[in-house]
Each structure stands twice: as structure tokens, then as C-alpha cells.
N, C-alpha and C positions, 0 to 999 in steps of 0.2 A: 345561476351565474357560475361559466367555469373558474375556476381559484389558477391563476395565473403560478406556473410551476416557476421555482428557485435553484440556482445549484447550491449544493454544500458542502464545503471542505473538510476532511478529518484529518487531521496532522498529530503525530505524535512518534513517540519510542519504539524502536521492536517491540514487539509482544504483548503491547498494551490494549490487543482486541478493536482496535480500528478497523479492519476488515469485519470482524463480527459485529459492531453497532454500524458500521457504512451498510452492509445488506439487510440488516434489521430496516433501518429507517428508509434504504430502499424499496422494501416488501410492505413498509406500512404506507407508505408515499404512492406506491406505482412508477417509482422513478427507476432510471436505470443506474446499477451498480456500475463502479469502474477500481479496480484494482491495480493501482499504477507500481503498486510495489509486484503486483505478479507480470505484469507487463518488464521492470529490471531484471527480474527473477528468469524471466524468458529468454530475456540478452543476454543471462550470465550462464544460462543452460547452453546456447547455440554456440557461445564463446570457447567452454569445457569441448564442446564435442567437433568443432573445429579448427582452434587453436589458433586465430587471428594473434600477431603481437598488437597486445593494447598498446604499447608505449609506440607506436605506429600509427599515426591518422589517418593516412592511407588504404591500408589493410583494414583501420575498425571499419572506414567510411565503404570499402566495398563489402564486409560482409557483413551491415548493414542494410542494406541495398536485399540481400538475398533472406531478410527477415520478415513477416509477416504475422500480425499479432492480432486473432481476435476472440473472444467471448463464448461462452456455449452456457446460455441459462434460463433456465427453467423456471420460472417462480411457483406455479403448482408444484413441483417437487422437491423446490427448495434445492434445487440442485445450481451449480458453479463450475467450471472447468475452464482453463488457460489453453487456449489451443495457438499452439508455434506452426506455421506452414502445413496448415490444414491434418496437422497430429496435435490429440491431448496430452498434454504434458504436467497435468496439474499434481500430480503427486510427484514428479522428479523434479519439480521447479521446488518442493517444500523439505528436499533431502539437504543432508548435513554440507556437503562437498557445496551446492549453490549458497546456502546460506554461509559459508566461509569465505566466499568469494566478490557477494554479490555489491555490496558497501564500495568495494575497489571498482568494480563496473560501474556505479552509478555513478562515481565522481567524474567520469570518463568526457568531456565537453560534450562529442561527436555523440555520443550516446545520448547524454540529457537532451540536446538540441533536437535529437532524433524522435523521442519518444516524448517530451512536451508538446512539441509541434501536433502531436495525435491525439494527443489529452485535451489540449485548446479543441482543436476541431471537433471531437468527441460530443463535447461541453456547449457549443456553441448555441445550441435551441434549449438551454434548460433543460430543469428535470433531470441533473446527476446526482448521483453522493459520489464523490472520489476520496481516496483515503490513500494517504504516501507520508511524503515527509516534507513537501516544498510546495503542497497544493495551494494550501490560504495563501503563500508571499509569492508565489512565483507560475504557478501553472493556471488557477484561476482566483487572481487578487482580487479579483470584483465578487465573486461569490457573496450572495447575501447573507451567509449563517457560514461562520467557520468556528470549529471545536477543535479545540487542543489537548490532546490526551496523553494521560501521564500515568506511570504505579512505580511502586517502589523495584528496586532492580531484582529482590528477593525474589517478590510476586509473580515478575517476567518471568524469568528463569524458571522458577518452578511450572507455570502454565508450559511454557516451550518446553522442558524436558519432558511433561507428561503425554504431551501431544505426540513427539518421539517416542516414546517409550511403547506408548496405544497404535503408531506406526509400523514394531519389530523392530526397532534402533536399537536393543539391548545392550550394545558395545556401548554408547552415549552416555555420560557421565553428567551428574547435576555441576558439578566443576567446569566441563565442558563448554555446556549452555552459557554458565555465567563470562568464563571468558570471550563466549563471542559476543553473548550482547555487551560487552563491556566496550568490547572493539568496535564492533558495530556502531555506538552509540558517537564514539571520539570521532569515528571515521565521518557519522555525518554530521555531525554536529561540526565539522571543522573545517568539511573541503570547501575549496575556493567559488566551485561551483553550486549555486541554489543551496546551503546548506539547511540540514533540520533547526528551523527557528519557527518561535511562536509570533505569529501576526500578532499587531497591535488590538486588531479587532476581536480576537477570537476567545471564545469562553475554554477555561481548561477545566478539563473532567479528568478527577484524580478516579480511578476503578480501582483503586486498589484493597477497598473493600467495600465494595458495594456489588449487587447483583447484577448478571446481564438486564434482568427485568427492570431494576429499578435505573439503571443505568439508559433502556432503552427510554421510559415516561421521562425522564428528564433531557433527553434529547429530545424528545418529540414535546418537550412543554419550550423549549427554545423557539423549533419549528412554528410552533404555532403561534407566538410571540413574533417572529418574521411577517409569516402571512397574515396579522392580522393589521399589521401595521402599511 
């Protein structure tokens, strides 16, 4: 009997490793991975390097229009890549400049409208894990398993600056970090548009000290709780 495939929602705070348990449980599933925050991260890169005024709907809306967002991945080698208009962009979509920017892009109507719309269609046959911030309440409410993930902001910061630090960011300051995710955090937690909220439905997984390992078994004792029912 084939096991009828589910999507799953991961929502949670910057730095909280939702991208790392969404491909884990992607790789254990055979589902496809979707990274909705490297999808904003894409729009906030092409925005940098073309200069659209956002306070413009007009201008986001046409150079929109000239963006093109898809995937590069491997599951044999465990490999991930963001590709913007058929170029990888996945290490400049993770530098300090987009991450100071990108919370202000995502609030943007014309932008979420833009790139939900691709997340829905994406999603529509089953079998995703997506991970963002709006996916359980707003991108796919119907998801039959959504996880809400949380750590302390210490934790955050310390994982994000070390990740910088292992990139050659040496100017990047643990002070830094904490100021943006701190921004970060107000920004989406506040805007008018889809903000970061936890669905009614959704289990929260604190990581804030527990392993990737033991973090992934208890994601995948959820899943299995899902499909068995």
C-alpha cells in the first residue's frame, strides 16, 4: 500500500533551524524541500542589486515580473542551492546586507502576494515540508502537520553569528546578530501583512537545547502520528 504523502508546515523565529529540520524531514520523507524564506531572500537580493523603489507598487510590480525563483537539489549529496534567473545565489542571499534588509521586503503586499501564490502551486500535490514564517496560517492552512519552532534569542544569535563567523564575516559582531534578530523578530511578528504567528494547530518545538538528532525523532514521531491516523 502506497502511504498517501502530507504537506508540513515549519514556522518559527530567525535562526531557530527550521530550514535545518524542514530538509532533514524532507530527506527522511522523499518529499520535496521548499525554502520560502530563501525564495524573500531572493527578492531582497534582486531588489539590492537593482534598486526598484519599494514604497512604489508600480516599480515592485514590474520588477517582479523580471524575477524567477527555482531550486537546485540533490538529495544524494545532500546538497541545496537558491538559483534567482538561472544564476546560484545561495551564499549572497545568506550575507549580512540581505539579512538587514530582508523582513522590510517581506512585509511588501506586492511581494508576499507574489511569492505565496508560488508556494500554493508549489504545494498543491503534496509531499512538501516548507519552512518560513506564515506557512501554517497563511501559505498552506490546510497542511496536515504544522510545527512551531522557537529558542531563546541568546541561542539564535549565537548559532547565526557562528555560521558568519565559519563564512569569513570576521567584521560581524555577536552584538550585531542580536540586533538584527531582535529587528527581525518585531518586524515580523508585527506587519500588517501575514505576520509570524503560531497556528492554533500547530505543535512548538523549543530547540533550544536539544540536538539536531533528537530534534529530528520527535519531528518524525509527530509525522508518524499524522499518517497513521
Amino acid at each position: 500500500m502506497i502511504q498517501e504523502k502530507i504537506n508540513i508546515a515549519i514556522d518559527g523565529y530567525s535562526s531557530c533551524g527550521k530550514g535545518t529540520l524542514a530538509k532533514a524531514i524532507a530527506r527522511k520523507l522523499n518529499y520535496l524541500f521548499i525554502d520560502s524564506g530563501a525564495m524573500y531572500r531572493a527578492v531582497t537580493y534582486y531588489f539590492i542589486k537593482n534598486q526598484p523603489d519599494i514604497n512604489n507598487p508600480t516599480e515592485i510590480e514590474l520588477a517582479l515580473k523580471n524575477i524567477k525563483i527555482t531550486f537546485n537539489h540533490s538529495k544524494e549529496e545532500d546538497f541545496f542551492e537558491t538559483i534567482l534567473n538561472g544564476v546560484s545565489i545561495e551564499k549572497e542571499i545568506r550575507e549580512m546586507e540581505v539579512s538587514q534588509m530582508v523582513s522590510r521586503v517581506s512585509k511588501i503586499d506586492e511581494v508576499r502576494t507574489f511569492l505565496v501564490a508560488q508556494q500554493q502551486e508549489i504545494s498543491k500535490n503534496k509531499g512538501v515540508v516548507m519552512d518560513g514564517r506564515d506557512i501554517g496560517t497563511v501559505v498552506l492552512p490546510n497542511a496536515e502537520l504544522k510545527l512551531f519552532m522557537t529558542a531563546s534569542l541568546e541561542i539564535r544569535a549565537e548559532r547565526r553569528y557562528k555560521e558568519l563567523i565559519q563564512s569569513g564575516h570576521k567584521e560581524i559582531s555577536y552584538e550585531m546578530v542580536v540586533a538584527n534578530l531582535k529587528e527581525r523578530d518585531f518586524i515580523d511578528s508585527n506587519r500588517k501583512n501575514s505576520p509570524l504567528k503560531q497556528s492554533e494547530e500547530a505543535i512548538v518545538i523549543d530547540n533550544s537545547d536539544i540536538t539536531k538528532e533528537a530534534q529530528l525523532d520527535l519531528a518524525l514521531s509527530y509525522v508518524n502520528q499524522v499518517l497513521k491516523n
